[in-house]
Residue frames relative to the residue before (quaternion, step in Angstrom):
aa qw qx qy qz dx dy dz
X 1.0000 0.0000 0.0000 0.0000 0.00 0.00 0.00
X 0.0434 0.7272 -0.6802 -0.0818 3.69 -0.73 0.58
X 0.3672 -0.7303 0.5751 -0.0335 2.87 -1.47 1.84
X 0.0553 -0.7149 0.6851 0.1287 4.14 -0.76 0.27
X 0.0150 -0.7977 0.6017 -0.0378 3.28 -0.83 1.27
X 0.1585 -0.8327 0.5251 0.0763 3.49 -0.70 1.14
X 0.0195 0.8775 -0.4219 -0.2270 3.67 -0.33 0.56
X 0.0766 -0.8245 0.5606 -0.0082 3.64 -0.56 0.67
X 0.2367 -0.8341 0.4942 -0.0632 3.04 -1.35 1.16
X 0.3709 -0.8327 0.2439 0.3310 3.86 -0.23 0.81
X 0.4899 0.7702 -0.2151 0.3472 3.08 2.01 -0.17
X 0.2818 0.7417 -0.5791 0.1875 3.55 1.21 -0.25
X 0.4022 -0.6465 0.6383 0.1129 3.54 -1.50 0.81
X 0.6873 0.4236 -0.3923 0.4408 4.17 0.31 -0.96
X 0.8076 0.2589 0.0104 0.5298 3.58 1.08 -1.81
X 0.4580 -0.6911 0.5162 0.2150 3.48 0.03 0.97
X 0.8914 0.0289 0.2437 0.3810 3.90 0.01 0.83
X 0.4099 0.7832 -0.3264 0.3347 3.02 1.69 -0.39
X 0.5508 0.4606 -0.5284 0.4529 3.87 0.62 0.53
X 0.6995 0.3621 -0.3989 0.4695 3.78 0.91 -0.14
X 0.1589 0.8237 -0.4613 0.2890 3.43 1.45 -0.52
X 0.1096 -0.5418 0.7903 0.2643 4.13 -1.03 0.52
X 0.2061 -0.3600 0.9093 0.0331 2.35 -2.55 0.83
X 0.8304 -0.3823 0.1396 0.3805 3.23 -1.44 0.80
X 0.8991 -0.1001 -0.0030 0.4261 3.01 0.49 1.86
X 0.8855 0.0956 -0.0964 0.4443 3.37 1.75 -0.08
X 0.6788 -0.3908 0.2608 0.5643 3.63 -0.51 0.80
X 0.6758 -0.4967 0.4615 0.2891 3.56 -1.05 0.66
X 0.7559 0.3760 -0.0873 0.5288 3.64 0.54 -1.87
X 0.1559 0.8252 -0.4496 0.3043 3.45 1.41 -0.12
X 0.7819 0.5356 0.1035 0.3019 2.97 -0.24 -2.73
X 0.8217 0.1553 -0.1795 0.5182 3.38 1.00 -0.91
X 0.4312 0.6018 -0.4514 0.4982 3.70 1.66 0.71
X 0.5939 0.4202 -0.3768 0.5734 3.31 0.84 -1.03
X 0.4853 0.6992 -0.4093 0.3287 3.61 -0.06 -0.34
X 0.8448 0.2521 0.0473 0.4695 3.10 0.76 -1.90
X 0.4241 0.5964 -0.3354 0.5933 3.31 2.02 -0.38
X 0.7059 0.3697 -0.1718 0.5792 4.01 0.32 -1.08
X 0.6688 0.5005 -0.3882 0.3892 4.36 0.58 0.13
X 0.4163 -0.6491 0.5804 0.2618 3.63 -0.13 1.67
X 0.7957 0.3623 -0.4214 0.2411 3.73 -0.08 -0.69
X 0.4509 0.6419 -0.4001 0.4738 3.79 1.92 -0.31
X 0.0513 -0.6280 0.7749 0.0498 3.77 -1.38 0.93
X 0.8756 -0.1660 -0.1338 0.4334 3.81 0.43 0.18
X 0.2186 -0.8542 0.4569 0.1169 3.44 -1.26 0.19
X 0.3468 -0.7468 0.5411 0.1713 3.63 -0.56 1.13
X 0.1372 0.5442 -0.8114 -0.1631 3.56 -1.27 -0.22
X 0.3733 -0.7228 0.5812 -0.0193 3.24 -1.41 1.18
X 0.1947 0.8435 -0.4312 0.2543 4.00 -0.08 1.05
X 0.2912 -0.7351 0.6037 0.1017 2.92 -1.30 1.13
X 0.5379 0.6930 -0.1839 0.4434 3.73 1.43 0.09
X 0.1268 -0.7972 0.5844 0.0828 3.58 0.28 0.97
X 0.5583 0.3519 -0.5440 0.5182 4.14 0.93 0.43
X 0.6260 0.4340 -0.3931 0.5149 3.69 0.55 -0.63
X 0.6352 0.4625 -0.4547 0.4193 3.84 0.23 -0.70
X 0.6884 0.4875 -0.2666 0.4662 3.99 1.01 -1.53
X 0.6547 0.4136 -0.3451 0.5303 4.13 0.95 -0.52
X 0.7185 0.3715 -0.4207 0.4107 3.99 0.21 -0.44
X 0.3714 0.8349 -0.2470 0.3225 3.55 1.37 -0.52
X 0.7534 0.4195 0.1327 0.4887 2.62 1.45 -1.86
X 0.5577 0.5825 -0.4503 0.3834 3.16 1.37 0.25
X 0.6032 -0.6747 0.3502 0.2415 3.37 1.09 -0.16
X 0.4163 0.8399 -0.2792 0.2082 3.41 2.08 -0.55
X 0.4479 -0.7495 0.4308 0.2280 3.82 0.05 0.72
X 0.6900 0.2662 -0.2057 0.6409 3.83 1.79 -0.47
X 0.6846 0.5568 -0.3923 0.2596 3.38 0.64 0.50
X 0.2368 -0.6443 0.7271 0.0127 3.51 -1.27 0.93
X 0.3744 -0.5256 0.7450 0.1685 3.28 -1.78 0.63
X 0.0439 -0.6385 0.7611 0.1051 3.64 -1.56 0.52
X 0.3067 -0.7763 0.5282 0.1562 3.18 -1.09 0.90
X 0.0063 -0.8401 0.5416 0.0289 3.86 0.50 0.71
X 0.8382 -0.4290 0.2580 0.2164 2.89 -2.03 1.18
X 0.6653 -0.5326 0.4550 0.2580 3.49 -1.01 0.00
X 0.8156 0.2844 -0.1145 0.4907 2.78 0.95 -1.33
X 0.5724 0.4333 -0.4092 0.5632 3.52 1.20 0.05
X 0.6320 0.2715 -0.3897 0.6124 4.36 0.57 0.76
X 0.5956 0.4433 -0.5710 0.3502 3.45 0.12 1.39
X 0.7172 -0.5112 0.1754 0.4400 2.89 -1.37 1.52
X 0.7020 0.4675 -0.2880 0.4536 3.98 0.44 -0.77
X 0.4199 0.6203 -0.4481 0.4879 3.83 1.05 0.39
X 0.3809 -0.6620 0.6374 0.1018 3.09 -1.44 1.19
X 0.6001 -0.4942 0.5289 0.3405 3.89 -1.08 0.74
X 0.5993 0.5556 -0.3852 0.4287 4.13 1.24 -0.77
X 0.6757 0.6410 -0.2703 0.2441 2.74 0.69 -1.61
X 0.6561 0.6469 -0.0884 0.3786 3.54 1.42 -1.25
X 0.7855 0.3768 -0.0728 0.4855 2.66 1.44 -1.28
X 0.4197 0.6310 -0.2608 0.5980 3.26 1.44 0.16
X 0.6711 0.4590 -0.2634 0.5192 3.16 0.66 -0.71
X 0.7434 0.4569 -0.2145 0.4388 3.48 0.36 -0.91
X 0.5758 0.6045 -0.2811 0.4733 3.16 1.43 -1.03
X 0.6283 0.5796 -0.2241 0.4681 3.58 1.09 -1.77
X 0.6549 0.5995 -0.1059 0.4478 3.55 0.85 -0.94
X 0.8131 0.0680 -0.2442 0.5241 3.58 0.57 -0.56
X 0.3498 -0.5878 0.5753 0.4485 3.71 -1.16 -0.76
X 0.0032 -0.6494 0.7567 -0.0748 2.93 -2.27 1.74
X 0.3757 -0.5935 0.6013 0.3808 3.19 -1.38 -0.22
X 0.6095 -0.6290 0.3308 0.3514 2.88 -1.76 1.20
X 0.5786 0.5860 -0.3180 0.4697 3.82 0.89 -0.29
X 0.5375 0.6840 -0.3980 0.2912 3.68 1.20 0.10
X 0.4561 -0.7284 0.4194 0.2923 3.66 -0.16 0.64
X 0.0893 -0.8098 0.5794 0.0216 4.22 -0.78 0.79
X 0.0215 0.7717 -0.6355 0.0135 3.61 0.05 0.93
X 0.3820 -0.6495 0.6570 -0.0249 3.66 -0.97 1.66
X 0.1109 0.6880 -0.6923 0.1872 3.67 -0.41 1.09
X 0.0276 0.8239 -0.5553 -0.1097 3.04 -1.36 1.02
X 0.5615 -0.7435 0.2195 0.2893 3.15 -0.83 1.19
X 0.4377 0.5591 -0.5220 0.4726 4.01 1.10 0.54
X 0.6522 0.5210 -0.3686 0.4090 3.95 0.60 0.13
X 0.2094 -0.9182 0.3322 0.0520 3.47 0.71 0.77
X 0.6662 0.4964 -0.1331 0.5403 2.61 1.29 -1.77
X 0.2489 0.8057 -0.3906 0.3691 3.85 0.92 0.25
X 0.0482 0.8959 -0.4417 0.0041 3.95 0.05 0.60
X 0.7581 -0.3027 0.3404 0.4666 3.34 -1.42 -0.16
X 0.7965 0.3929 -0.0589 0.4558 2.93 -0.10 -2.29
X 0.4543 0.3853 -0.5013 0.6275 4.60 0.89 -0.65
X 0.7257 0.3528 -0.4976 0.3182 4.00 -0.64 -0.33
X 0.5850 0.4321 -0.3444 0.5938 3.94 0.68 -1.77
X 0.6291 0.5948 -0.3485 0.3592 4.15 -0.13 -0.27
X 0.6869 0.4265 -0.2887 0.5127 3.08 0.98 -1.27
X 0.4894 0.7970 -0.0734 0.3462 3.33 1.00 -1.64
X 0.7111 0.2473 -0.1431 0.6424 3.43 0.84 -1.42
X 0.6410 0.5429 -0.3710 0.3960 3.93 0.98 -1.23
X 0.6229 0.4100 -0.4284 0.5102 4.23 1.13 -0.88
X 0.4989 0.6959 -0.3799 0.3499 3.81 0.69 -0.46
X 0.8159 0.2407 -0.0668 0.5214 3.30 0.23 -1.22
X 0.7509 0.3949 -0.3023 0.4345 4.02 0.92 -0.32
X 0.6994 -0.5852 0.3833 0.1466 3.44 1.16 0.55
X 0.2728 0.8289 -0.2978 0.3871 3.01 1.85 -0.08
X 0.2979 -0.6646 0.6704 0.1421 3.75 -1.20 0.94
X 0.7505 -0.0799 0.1078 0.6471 3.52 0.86 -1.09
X 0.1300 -0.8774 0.4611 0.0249 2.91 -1.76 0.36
X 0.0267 -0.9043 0.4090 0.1192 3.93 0.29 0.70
X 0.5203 -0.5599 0.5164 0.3863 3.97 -1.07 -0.09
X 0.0541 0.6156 -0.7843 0.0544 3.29 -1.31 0.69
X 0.2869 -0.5708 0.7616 0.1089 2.19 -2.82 -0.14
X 0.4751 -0.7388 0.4411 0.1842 3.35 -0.53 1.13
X 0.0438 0.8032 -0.5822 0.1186 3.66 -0.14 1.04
X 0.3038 -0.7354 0.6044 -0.0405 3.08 -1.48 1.89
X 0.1441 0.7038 -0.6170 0.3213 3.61 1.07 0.91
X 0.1903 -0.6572 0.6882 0.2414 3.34 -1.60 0.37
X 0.0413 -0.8810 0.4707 0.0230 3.59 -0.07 1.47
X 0.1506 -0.7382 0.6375 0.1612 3.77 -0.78 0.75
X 0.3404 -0.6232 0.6694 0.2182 3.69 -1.76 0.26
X 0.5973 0.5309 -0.5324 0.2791 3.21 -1.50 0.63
X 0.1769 -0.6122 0.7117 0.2957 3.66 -1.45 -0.70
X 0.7368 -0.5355 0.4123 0.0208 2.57 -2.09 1.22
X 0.2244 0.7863 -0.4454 0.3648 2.82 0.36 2.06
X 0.7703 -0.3450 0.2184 0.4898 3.23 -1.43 -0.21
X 0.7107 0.5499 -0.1965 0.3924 3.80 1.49 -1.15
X 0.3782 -0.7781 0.3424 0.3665 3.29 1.96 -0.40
X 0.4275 -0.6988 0.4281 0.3818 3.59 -0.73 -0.92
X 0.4148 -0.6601 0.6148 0.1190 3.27 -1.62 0.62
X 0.3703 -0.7560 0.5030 0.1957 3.05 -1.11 1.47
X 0.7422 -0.5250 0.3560 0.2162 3.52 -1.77 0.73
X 0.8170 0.2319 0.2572 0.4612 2.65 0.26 -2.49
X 0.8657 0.1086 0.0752 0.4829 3.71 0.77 -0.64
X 0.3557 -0.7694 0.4775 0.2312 3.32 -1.17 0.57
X 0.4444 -0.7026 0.5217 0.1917 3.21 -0.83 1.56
X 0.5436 0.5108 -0.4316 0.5072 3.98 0.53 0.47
X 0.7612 0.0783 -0.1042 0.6352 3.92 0.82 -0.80
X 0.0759 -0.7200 0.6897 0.0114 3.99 0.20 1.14
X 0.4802 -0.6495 0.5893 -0.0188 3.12 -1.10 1.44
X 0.3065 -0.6229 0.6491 0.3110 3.83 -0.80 0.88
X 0.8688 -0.3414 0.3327 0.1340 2.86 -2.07 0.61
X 0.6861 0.4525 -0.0954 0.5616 3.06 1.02 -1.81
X 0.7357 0.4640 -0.1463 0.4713 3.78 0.66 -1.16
X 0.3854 0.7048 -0.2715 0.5300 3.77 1.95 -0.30
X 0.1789 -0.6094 0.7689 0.0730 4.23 -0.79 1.20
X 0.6308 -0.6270 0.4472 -0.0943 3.17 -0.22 -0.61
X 0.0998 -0.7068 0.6548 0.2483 4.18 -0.28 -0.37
X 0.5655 -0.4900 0.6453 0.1538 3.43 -1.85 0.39
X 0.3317 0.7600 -0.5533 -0.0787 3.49 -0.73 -0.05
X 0.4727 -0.7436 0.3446 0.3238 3.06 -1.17 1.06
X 0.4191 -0.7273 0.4751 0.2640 3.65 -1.40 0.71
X 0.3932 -0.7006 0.5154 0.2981 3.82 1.48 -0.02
X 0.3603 0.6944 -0.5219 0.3399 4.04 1.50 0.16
X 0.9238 -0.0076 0.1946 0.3297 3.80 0.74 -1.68
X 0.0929 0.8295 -0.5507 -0.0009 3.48 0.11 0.77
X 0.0971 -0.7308 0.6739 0.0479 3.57 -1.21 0.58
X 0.1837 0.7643 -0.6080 0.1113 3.40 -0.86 0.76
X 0.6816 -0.4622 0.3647 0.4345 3.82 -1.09 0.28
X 0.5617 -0.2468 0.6744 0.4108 3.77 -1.75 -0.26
X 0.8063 0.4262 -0.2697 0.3089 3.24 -0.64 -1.55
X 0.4677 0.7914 -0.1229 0.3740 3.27 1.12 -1.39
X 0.8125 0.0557 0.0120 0.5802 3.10 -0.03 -1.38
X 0.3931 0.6752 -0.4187 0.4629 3.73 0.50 0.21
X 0.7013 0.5112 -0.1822 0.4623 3.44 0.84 -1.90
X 0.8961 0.2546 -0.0540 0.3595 3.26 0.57 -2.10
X 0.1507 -0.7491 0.5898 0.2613 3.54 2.00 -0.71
X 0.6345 0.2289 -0.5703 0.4687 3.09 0.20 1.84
X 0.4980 -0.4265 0.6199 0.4310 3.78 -1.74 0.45
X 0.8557 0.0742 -0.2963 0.4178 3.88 -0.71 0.28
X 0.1690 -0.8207 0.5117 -0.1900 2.90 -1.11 0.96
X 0.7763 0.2500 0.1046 0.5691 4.12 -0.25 0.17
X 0.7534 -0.2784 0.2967 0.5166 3.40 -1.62 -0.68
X 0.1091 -0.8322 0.5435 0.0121 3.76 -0.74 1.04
X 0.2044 0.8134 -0.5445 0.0111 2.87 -0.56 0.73
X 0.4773 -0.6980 0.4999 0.1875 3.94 -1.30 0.04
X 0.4179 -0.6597 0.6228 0.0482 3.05 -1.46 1.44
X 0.0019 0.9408 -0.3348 -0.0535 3.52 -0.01 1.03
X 0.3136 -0.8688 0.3829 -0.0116 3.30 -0.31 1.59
X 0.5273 -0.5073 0.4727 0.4910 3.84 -0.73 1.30
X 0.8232 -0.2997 0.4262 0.2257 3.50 -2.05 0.78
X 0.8556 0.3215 -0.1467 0.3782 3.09 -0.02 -1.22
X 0.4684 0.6121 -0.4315 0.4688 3.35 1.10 0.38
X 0.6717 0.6091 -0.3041 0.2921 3.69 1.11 -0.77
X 0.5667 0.5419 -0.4716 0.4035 3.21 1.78 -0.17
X 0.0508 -0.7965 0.6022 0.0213 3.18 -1.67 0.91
X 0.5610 -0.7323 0.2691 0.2769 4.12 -0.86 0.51
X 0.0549 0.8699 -0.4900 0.0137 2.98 -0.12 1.04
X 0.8092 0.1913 0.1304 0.5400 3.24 1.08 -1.31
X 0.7556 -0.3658 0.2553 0.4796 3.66 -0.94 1.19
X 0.7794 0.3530 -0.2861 0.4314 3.75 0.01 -1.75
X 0.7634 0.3807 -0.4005 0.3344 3.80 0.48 -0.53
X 0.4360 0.6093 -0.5379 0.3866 3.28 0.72 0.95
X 0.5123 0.7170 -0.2828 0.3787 2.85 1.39 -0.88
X 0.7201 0.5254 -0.0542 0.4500 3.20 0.85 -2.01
X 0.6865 0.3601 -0.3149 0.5476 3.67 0.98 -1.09
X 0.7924 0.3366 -0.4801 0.1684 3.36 -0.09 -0.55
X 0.6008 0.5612 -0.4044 0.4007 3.23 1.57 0.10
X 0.5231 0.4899 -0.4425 0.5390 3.67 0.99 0.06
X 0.6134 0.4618 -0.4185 0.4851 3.80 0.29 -0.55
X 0.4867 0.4935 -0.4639 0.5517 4.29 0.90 -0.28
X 0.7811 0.3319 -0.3563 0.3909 3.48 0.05 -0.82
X 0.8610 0.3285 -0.1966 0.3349 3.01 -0.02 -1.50
């Protein structure tokens, strides 16, 4: 069985609520249900909530794989981990340890059908303990702060700067999708686990909602794309 569990909470602090929030015209968490509602590889779907308006709007989509979990109090406070939730729910029902858990969260709009069946078919065939979405970023990135000691590059040497084209790059995760085993996360009480690897997703998938202005930004990328 491969499960997509989304967890959402009514407490957000930047966006008041902002998983029921419309985006162009729908509930925020909307976008990344339909997602998992419309993914041949999805056989059920959870939206996790401490929110009886969120619990009474997702309700209402109408989704043929969806259930509501009602999750604990204390695992939807601002100092809760995304594990913590899922564990729970896990602890709580019965799976086999070979059952697939895709972790979708519901600030990643831009998240589709076909980026899920993709991922899905891409952990299949590579052998893959776990797996997350990215975007491949050609930034030259350095660590530190701007001090007396200076900074230290990441990714590249600043003596042989590397064209663009001839540039690998870094991965970064988009926080859109994780898939990992039952067994898995049970063992390690984390979403990645083992041999990791990444399902890599065009750029513009990496925007996600955190703040006022990226609404702005997603709902105009969701017009295009």
């Amino acid at each position: 069985m491969n499960i997509a569990f989304i967890p959402v909470r009514g407490g957000s602090k930047s966006i008041p609520l902002k998983n029921i929030k419309l985006l162009n015209g729908k509930p925020l968490v909307y976008w990344t249900a339909l997602a998992a509602q419309n993914a041949k590889c999805i056989d059920k779907l959870i939206i996790a909530t401490d929110s009886e308006e969120i619990k009474a709007v997702v309700l209402n989509f109408g989704f043929s794989k969806l259930e509501v979990y009602d999750r604990e109090p204390q695992n939807a406070q601002d100092t809760a981990s995304t594990e913590s939730v899922m564990l729970e729910y896990i602890n709580k029902c019965e799976f086999k340890d070979n059952d697939l858990f895709f972790l979708i969260q519901a600030t990643s709009p831009m998240l589709k059908s076909e980026h899920i069946d993709g991922m899905f078919g891409s952990f299949s065939m590579n052998d893959s303990d776990s797996m997350f979405t990215g975007v491949r970023e050609k930034q030259f990135k350095w660590r530190g702060i701007n001090n007396k000691n200076g900074l230290q590059p990441v990714n590249y040497d600043y003596r042989n700067r590397p064209r663009r084209q001839d540039f690998e790059g870094v991965i970064s995760e988009t926080g859109a999708c994780y898939i990992n085993s039952i067994k898995n996360i049970k063992r390690d009480k984390c979403r990645l686990s083992g041999k990791i690897t990444a399902y890599e997703l065009p750029s513009y998938t990496a925007y996600e909602i955190d703040e006022p202005e990226d609404w702005i930004i997603v709902e105009e990328l969701m017009k295009h794309f």
